[in-house]
PDB file of the backbone (N, CA, C, O) and the ligand in Angstrom, with CONECT records:
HET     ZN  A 101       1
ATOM      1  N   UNK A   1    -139.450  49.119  53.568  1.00  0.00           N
ATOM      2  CA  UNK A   1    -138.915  49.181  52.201  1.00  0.00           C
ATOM      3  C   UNK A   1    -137.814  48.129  52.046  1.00  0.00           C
ATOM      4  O   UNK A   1    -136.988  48.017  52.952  1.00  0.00           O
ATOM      5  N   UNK A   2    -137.747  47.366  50.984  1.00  0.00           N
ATOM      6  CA  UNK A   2    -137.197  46.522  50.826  1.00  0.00           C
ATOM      7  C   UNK A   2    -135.658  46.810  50.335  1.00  0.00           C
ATOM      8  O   UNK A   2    -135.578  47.979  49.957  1.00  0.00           O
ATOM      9  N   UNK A   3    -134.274  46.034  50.209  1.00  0.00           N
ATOM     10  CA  UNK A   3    -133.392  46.986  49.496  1.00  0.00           C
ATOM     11  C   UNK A   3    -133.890  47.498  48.060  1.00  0.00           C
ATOM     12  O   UNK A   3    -134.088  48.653  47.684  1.00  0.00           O
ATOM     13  N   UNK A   4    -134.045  46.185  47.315  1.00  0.00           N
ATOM     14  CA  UNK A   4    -134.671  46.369  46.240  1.00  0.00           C
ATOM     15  C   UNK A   4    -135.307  47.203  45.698  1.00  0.00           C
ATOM     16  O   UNK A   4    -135.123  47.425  44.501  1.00  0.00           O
ATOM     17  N   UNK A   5    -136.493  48.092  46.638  1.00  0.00           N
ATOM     18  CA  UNK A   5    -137.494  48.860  46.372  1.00  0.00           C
ATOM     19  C   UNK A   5    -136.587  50.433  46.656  1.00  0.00           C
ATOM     20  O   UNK A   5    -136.763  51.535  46.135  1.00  0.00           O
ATOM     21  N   UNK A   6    -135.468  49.926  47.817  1.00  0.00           N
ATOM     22  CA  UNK A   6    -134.837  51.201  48.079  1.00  0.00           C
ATOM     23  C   UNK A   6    -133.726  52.261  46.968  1.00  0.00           C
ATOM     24  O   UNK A   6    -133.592  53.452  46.689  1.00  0.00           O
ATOM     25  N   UNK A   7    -133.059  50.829  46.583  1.00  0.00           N
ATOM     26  CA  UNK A   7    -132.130  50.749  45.065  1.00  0.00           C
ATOM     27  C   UNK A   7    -133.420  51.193  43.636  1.00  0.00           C
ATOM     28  O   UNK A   7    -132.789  51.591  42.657  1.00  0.00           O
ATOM     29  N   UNK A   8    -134.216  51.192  43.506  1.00  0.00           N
ATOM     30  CA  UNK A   8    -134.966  51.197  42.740  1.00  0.00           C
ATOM     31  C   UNK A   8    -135.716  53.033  42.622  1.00  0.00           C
ATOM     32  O   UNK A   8    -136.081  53.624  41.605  1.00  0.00           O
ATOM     33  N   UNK A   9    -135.725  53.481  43.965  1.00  0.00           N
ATOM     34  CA  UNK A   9    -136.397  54.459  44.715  1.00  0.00           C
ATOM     35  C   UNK A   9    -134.590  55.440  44.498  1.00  0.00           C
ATOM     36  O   UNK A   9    -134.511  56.663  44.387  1.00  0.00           O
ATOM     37  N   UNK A  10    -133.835  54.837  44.495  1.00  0.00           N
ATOM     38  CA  UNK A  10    -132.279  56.056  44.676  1.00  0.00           C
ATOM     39  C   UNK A  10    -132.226  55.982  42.800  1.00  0.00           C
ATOM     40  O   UNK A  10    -131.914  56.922  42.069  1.00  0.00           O
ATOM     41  N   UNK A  11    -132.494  55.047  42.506  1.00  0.00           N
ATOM     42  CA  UNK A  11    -132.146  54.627  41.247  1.00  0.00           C
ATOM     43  C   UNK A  11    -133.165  56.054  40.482  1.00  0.00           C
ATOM     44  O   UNK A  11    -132.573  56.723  39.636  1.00  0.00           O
ATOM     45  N   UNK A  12    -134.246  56.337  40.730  1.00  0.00           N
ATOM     46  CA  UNK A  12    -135.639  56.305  40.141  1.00  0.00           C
ATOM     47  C   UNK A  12    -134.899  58.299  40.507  1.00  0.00           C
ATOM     48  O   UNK A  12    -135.125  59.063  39.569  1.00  0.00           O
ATOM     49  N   UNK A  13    -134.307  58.792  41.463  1.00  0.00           N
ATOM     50  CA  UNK A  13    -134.457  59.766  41.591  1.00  0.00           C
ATOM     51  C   UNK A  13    -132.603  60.183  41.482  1.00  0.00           C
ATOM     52  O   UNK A  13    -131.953  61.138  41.907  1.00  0.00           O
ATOM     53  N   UNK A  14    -132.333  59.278  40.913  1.00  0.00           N
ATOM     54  CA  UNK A  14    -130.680  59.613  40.685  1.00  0.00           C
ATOM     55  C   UNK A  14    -129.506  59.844  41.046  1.00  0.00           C
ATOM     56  O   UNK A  14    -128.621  60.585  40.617  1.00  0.00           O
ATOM     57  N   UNK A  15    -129.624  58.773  42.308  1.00  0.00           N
ATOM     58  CA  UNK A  15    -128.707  58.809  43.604  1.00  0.00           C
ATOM     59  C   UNK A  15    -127.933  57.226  42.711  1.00  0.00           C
ATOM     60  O   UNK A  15    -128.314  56.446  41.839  1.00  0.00           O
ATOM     61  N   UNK A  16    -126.819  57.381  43.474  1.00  0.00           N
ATOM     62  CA  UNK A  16    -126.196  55.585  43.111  1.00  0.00           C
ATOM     63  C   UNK A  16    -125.743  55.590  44.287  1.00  0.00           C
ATOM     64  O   UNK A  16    -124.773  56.267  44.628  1.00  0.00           O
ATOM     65  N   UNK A  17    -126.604  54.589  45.283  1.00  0.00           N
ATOM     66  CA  UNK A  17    -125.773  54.404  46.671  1.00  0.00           C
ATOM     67  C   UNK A  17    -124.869  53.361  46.310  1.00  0.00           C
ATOM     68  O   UNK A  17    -123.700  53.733  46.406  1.00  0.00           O
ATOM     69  N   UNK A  18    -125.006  52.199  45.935  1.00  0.00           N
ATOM     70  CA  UNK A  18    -123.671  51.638  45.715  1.00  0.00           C
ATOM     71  C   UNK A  18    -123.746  51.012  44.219  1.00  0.00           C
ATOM     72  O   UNK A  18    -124.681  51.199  43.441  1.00  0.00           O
ATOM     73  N   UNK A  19    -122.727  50.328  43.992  1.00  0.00           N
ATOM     74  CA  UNK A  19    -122.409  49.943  42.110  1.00  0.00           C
ATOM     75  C   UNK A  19    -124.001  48.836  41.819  1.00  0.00           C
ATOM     76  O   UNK A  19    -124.520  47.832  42.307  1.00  0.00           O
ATOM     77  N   UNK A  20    -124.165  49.489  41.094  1.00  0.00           N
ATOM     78  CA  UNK A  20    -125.233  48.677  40.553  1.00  0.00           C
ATOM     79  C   UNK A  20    -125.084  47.037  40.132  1.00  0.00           C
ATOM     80  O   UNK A  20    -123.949  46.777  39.734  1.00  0.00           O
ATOM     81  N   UNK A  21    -125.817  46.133  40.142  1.00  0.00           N
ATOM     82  CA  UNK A  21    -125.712  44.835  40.111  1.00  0.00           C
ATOM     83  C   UNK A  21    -125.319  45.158  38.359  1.00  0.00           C
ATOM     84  O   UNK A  21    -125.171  46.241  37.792  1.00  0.00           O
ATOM     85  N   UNK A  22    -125.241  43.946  37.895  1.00  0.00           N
ATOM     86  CA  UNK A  22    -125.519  43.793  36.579  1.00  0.00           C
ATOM     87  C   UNK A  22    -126.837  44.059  36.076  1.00  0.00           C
ATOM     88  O   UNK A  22    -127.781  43.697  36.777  1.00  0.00           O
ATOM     89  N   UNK A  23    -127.060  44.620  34.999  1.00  0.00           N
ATOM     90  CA  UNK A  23    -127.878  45.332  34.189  1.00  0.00           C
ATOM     91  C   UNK A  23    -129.080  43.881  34.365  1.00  0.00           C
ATOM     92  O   UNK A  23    -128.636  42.870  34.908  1.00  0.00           O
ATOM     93  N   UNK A  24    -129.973  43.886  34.069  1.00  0.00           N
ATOM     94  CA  UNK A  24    -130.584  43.152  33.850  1.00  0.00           C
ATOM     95  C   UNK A  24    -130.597  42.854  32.164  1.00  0.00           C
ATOM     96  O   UNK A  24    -130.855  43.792  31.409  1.00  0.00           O
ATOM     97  N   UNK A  25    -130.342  41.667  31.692  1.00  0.00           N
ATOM     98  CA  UNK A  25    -129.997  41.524  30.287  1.00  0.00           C
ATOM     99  C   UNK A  25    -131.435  41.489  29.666  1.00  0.00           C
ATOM    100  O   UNK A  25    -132.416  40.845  30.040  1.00  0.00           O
ATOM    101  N   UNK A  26    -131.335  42.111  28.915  1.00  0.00           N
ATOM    102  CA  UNK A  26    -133.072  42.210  27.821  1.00  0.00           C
ATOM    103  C   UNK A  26    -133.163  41.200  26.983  1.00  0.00           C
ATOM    104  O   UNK A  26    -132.421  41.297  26.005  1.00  0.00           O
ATOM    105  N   UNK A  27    -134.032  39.974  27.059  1.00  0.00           N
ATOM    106  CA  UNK A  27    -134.275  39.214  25.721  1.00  0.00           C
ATOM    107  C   UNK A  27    -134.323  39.989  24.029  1.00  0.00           C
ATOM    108  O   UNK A  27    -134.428  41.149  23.632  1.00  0.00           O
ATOM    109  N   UNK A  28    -134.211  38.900  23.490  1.00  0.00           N
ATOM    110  CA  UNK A  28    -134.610  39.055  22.013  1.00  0.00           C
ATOM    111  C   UNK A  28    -136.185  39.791  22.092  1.00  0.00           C
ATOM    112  O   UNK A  28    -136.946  39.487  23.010  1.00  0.00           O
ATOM    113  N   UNK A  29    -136.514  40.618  21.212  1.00  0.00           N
ATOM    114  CA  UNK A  29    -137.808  40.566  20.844  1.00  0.00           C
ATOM    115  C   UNK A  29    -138.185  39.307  19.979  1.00  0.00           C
ATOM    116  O   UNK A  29    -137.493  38.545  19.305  1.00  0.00           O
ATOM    117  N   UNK A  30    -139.910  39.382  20.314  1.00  0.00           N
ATOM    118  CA  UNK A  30    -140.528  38.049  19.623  1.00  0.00           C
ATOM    119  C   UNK A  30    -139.926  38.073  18.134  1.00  0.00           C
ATOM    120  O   UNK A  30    -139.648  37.013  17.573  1.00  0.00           O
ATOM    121  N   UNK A  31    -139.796  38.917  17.712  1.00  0.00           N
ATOM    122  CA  UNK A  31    -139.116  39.055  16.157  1.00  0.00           C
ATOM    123  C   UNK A  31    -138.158  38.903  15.836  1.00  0.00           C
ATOM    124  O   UNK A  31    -137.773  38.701  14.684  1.00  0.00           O
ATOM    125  N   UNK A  32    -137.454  38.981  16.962  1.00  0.00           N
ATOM    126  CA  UNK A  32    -135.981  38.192  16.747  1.00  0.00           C
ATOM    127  C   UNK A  32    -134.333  39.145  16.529  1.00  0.00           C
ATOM    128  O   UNK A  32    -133.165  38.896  16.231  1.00  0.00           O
ATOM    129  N   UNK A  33    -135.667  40.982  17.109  1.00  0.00           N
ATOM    130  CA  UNK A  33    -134.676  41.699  17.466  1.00  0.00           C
ATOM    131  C   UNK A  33    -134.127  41.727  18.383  1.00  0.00           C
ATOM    132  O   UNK A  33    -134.544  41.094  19.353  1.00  0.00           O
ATOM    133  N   UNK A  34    -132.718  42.632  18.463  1.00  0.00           N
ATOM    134  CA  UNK A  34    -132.246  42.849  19.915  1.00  0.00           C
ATOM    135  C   UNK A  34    -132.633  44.117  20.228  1.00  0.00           C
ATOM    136  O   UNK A  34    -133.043  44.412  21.350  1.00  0.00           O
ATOM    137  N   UNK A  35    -132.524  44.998  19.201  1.00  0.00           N
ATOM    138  CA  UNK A  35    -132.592  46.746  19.162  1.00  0.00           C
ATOM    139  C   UNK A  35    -133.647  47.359  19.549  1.00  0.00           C
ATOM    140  O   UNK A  35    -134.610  47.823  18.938  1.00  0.00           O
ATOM    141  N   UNK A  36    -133.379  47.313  20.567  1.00  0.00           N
ATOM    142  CA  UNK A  36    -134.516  48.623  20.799  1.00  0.00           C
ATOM    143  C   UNK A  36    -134.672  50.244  21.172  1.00  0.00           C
ATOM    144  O   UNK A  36    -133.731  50.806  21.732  1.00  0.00           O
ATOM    145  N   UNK A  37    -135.471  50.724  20.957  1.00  0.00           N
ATOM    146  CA  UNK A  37    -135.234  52.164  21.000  1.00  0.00           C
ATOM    147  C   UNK A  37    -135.854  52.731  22.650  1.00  0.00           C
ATOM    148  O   UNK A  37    -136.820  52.117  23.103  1.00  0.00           O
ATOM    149  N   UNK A  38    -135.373  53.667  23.315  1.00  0.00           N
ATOM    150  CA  UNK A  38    -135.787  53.955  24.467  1.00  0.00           C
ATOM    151  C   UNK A  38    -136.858  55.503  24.396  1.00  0.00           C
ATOM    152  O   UNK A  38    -136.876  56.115  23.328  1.00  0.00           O
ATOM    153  N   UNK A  39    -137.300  55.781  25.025  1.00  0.00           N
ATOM    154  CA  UNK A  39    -138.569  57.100  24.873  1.00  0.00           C
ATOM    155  C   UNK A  39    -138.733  56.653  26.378  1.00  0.00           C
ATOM    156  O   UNK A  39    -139.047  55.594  26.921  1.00  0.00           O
ATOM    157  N   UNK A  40    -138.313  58.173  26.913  1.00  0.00           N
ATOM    158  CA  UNK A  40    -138.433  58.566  28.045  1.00  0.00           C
ATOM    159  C   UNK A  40    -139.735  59.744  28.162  1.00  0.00           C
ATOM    160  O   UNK A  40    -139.830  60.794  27.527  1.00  0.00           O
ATOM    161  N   UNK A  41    -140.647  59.204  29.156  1.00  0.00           N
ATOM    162  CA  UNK A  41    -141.497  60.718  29.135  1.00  0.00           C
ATOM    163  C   UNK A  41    -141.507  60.768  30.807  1.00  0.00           C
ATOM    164  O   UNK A  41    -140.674  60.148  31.468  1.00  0.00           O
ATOM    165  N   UNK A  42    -142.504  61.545  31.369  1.00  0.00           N
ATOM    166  CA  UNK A  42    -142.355  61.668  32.760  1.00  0.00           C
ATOM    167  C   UNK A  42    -142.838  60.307  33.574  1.00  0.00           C
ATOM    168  O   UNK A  42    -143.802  59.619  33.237  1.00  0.00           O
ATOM    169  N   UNK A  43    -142.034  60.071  34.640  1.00  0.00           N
ATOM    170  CA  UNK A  43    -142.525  58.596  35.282  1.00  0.00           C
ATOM    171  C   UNK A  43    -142.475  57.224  34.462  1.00  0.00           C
ATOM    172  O   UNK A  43    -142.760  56.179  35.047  1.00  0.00           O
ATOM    173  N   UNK A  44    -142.075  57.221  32.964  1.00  0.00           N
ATOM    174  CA  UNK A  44    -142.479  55.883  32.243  1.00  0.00           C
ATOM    175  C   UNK A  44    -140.968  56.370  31.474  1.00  0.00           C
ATOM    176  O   UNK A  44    -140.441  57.453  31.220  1.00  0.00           O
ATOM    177  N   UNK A  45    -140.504  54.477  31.204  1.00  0.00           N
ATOM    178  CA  UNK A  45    -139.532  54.033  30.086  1.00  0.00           C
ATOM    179  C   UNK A  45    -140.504  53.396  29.380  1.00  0.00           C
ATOM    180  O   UNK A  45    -141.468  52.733  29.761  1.00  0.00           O
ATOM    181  N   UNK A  46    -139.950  53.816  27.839  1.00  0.00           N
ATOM    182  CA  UNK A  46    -140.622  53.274  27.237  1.00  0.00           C
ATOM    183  C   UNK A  46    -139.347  52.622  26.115  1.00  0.00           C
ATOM    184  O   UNK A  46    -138.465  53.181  25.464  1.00  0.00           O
ATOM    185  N   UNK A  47    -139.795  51.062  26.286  1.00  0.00           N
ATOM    186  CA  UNK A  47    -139.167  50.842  25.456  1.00  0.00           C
ATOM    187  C   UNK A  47    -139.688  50.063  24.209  1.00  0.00           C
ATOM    188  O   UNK A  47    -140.341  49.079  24.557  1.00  0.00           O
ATOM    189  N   UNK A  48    -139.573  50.245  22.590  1.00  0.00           N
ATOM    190  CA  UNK A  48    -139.619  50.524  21.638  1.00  0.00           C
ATOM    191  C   UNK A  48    -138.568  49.170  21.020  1.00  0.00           C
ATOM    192  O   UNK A  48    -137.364  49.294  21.244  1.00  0.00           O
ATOM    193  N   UNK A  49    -138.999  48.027  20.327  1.00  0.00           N
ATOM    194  CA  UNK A  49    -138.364  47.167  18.897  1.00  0.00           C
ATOM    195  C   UNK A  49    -138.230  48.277  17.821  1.00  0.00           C
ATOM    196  O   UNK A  49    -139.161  49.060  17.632  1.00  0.00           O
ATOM    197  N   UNK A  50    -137.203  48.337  17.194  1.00  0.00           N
ATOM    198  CA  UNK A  50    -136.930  48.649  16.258  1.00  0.00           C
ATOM    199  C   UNK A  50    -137.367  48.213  15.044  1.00  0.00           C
ATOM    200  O   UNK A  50    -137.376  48.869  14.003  1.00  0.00           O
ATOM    201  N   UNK A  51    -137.887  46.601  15.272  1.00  0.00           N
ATOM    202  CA  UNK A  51    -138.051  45.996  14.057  1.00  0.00           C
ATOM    203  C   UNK A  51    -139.745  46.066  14.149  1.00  0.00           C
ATOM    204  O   UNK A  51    -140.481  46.802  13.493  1.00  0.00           O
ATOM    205  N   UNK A  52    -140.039  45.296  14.937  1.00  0.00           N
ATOM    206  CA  UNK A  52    -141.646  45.437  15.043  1.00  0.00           C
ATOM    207  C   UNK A  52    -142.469  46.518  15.518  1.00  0.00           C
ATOM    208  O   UNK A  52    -143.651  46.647  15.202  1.00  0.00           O
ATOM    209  N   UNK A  53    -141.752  47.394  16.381  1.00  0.00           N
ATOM    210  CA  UNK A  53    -142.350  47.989  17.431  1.00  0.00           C
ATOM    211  C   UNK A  53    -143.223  47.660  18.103  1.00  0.00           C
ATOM    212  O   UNK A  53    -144.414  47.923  17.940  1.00  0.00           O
ATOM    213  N   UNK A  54    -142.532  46.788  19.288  1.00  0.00           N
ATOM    214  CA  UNK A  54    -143.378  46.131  20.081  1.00  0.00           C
ATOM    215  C   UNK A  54    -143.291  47.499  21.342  1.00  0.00           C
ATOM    216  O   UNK A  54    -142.444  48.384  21.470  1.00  0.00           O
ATOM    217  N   UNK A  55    -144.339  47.251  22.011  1.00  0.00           N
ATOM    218  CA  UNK A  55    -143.852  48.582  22.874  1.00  0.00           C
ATOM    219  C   UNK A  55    -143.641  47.613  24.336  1.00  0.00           C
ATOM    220  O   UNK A  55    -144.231  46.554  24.552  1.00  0.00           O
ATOM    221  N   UNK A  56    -142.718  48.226  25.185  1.00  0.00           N
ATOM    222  CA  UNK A  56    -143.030  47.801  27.137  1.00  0.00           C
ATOM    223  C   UNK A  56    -142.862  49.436  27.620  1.00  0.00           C
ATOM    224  O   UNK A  56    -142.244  50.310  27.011  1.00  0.00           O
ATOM    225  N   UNK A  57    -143.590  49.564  28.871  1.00  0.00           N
ATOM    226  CA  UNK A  57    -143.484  50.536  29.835  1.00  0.00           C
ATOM    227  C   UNK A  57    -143.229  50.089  31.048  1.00  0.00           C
ATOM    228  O   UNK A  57    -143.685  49.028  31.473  1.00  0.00           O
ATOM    229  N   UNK A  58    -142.394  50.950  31.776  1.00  0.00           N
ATOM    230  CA  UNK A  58    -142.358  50.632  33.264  1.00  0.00           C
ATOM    231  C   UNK A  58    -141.634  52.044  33.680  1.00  0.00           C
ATOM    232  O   UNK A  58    -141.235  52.997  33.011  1.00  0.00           O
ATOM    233  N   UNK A  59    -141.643  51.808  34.815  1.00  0.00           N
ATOM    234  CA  UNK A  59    -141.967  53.416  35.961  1.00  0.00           C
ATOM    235  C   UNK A  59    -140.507  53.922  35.421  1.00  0.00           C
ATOM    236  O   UNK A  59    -140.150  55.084  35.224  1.00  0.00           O
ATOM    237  N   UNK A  60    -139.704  52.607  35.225  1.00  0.00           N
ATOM    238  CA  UNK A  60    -138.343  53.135  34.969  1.00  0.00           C
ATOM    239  C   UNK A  60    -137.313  52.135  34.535  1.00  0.00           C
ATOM    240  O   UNK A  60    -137.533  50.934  34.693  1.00  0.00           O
ATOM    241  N   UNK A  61    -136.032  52.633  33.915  1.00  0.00           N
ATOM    242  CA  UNK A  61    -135.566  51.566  33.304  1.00  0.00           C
ATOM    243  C   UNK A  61    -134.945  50.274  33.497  1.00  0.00           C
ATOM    244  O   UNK A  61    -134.431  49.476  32.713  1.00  0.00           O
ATOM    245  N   UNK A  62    -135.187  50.283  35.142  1.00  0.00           N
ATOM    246  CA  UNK A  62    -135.203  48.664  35.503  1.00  0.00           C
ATOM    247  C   UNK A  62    -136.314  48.039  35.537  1.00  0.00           C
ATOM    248  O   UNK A  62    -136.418  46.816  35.435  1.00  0.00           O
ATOM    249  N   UNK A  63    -137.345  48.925  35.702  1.00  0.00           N
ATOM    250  CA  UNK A  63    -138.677  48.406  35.733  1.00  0.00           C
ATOM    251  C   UNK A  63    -138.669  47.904  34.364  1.00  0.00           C
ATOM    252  O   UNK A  63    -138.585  46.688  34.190  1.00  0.00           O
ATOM    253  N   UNK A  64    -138.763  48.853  33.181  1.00  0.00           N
ATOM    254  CA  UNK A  64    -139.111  48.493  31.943  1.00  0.00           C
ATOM    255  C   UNK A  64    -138.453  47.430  31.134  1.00  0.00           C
ATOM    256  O   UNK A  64    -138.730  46.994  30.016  1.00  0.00           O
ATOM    257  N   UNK A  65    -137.111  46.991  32.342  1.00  0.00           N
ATOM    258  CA  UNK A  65    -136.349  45.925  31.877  1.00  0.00           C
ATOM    259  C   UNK A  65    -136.933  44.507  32.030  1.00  0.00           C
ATOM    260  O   UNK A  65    -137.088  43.533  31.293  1.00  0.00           O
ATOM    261  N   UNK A  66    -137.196  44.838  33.366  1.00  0.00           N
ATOM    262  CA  UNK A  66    -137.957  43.407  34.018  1.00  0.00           C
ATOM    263  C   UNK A  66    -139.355  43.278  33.520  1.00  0.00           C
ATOM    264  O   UNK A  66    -140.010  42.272  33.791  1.00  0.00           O
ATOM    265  N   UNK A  67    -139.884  44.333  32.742  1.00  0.00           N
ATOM    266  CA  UNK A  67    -141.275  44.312  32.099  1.00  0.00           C
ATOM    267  C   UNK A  67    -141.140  43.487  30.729  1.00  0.00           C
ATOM    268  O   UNK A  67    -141.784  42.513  30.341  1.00  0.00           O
ATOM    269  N   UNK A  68    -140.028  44.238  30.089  1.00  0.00           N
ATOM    270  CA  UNK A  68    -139.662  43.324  29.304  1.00  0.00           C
ATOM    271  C   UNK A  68    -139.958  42.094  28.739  1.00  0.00           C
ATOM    272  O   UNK A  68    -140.693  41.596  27.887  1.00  0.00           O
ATOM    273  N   UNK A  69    -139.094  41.795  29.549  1.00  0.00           N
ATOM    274  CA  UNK A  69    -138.189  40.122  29.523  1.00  0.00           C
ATOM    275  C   UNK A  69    -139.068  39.531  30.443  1.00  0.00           C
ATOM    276  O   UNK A  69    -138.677  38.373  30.589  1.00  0.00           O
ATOM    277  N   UNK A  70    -140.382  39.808  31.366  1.00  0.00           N
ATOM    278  CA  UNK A  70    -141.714  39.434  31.391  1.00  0.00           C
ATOM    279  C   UNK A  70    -142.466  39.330  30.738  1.00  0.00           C
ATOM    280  O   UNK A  70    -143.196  38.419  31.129  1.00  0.00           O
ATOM    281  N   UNK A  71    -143.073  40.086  29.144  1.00  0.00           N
ATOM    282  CA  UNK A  71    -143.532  39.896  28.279  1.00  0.00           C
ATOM    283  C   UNK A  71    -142.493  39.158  27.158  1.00  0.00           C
ATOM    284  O   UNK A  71    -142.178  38.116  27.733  1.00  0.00           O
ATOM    285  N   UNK A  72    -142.308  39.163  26.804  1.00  0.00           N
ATOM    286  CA  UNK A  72    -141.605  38.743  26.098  1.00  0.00           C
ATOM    287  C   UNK A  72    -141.243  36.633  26.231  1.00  0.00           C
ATOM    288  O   UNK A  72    -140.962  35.778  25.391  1.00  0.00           O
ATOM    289  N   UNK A  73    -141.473  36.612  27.775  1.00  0.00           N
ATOM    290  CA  UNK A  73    -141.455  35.283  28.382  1.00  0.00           C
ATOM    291  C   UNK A  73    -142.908  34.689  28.325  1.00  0.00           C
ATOM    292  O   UNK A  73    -142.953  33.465  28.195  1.00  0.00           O
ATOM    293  N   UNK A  74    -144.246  35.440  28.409  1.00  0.00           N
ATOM    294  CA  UNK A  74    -144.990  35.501  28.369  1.00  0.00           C
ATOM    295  C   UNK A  74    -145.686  34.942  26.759  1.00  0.00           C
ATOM    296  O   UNK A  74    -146.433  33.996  26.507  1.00  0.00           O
ATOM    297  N   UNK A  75    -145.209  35.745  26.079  1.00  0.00           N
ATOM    298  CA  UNK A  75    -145.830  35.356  24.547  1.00  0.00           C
ATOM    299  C   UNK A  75    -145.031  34.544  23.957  1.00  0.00           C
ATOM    300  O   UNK A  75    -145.258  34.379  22.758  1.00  0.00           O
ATOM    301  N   UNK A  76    -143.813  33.751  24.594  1.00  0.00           N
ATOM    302  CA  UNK A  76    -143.288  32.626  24.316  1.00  0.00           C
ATOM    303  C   UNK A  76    -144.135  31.397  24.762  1.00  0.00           C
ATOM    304  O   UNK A  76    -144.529  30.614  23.898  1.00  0.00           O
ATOM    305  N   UNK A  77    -144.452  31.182  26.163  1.00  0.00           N
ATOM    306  CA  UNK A  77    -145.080  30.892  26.572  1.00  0.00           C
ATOM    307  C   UNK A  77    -146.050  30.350  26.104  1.00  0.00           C
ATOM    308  O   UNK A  77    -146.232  29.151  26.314  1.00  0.00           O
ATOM    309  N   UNK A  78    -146.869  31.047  25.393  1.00  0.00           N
ATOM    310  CA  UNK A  78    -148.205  31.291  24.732  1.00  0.00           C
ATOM    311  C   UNK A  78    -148.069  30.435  23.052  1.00  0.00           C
ATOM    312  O   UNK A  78    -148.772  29.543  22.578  1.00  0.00           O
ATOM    313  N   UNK A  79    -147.160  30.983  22.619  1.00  0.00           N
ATOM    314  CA  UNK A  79    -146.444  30.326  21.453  1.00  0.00           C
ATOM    315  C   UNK A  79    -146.616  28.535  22.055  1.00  0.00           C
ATOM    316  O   UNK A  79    -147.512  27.694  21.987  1.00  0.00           O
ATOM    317  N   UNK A  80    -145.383  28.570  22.572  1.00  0.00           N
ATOM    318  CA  UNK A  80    -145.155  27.211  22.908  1.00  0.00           C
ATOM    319  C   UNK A  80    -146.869  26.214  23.130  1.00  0.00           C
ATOM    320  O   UNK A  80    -147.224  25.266  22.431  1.00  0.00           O
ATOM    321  N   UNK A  81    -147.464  26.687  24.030  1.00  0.00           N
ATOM    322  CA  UNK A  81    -148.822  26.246  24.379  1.00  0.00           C
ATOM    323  C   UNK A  81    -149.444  26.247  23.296  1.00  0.00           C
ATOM    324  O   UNK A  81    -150.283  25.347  23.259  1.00  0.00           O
ATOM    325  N   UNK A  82    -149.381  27.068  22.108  1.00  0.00           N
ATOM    326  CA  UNK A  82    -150.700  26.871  20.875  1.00  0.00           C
ATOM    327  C   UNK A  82    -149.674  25.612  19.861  1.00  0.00           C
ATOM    328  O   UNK A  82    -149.854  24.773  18.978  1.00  0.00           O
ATOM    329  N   UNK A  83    -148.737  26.090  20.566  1.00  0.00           N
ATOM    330  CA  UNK A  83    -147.835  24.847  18.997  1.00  0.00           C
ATOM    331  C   UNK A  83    -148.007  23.422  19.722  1.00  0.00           C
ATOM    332  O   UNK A  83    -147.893  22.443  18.984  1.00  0.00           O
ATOM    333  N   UNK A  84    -148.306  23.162  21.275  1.00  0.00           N
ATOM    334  CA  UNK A  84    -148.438  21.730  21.292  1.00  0.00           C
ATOM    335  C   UNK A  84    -149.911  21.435  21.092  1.00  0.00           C
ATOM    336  O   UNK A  84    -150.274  20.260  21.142  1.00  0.00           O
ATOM    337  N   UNK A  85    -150.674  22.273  20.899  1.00  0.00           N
ATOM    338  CA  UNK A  85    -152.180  22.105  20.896  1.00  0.00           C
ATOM    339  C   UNK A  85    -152.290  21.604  19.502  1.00  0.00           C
ATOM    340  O   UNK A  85    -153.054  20.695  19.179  1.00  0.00           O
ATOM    341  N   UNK A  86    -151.373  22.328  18.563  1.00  0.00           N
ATOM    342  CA  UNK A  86    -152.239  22.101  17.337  1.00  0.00           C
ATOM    343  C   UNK A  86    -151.612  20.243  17.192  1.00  0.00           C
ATOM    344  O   UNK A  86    -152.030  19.520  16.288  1.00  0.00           O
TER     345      UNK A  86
HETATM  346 ZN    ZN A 101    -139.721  43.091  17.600  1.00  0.00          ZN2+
END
C-alpha cells in the first residue's frame, strides 16, 4: 500500500493520521462555475455544478476531487483540439 492509498484508506474510513496536504483545488466548471453542490450516498461523492449540473463521482472526496479536475481537463482538451481543427 502506497502512502497515498494509505491516507486515502484512513481518510475513506475517518481516521486523520496526520494534517492533511492541501485540499486539492477544484477547477472551474466547463461553464464557468465554481459552485458546486456535494451528494453523498454510500461509497460515492458526488459532485454536482450548480450551474449546469455537470455531475463527477468518486469513491470519495479526494477521489471525486481528482475526478474532477480530470474531467474537466479532459473536455478542455477536447475543446481546444476541435477549435484548431476547424
Ligand atoms: Zn457547470
Amino acid at each position: 500500500m502506497t502512502l497515498q492509498e494509505l491516507m486515502e484508506e484512513a481518510d475513506r474510513q475517518g481516521y486523520r493520521l496526520i494534517k492533511k496536504p492541501l485540499r486539492t483545488t477544484l477547477l472551474a466548471c466547463t461553464c464557468g462555475c465554481r459552485q458546486r453542490a456535494h451528494r453523498y450516498s454510500k461509497d460515492t461523492v458526488i459532485l454536482v455544478c450548480k450551474k449546469c449540473g455537470r455531475r463527477v463521482t468518486g469513491k470519495n472526496e479526494m477521489n471525486a476531487r481528482v475526478n474532477w479536475n480530470k474531467e474537466i481537463k479532459r473536455i478542455m482538451d477536447e475543446e481546444f483540439v476541435r477549435g484548431k481543427e476547424q
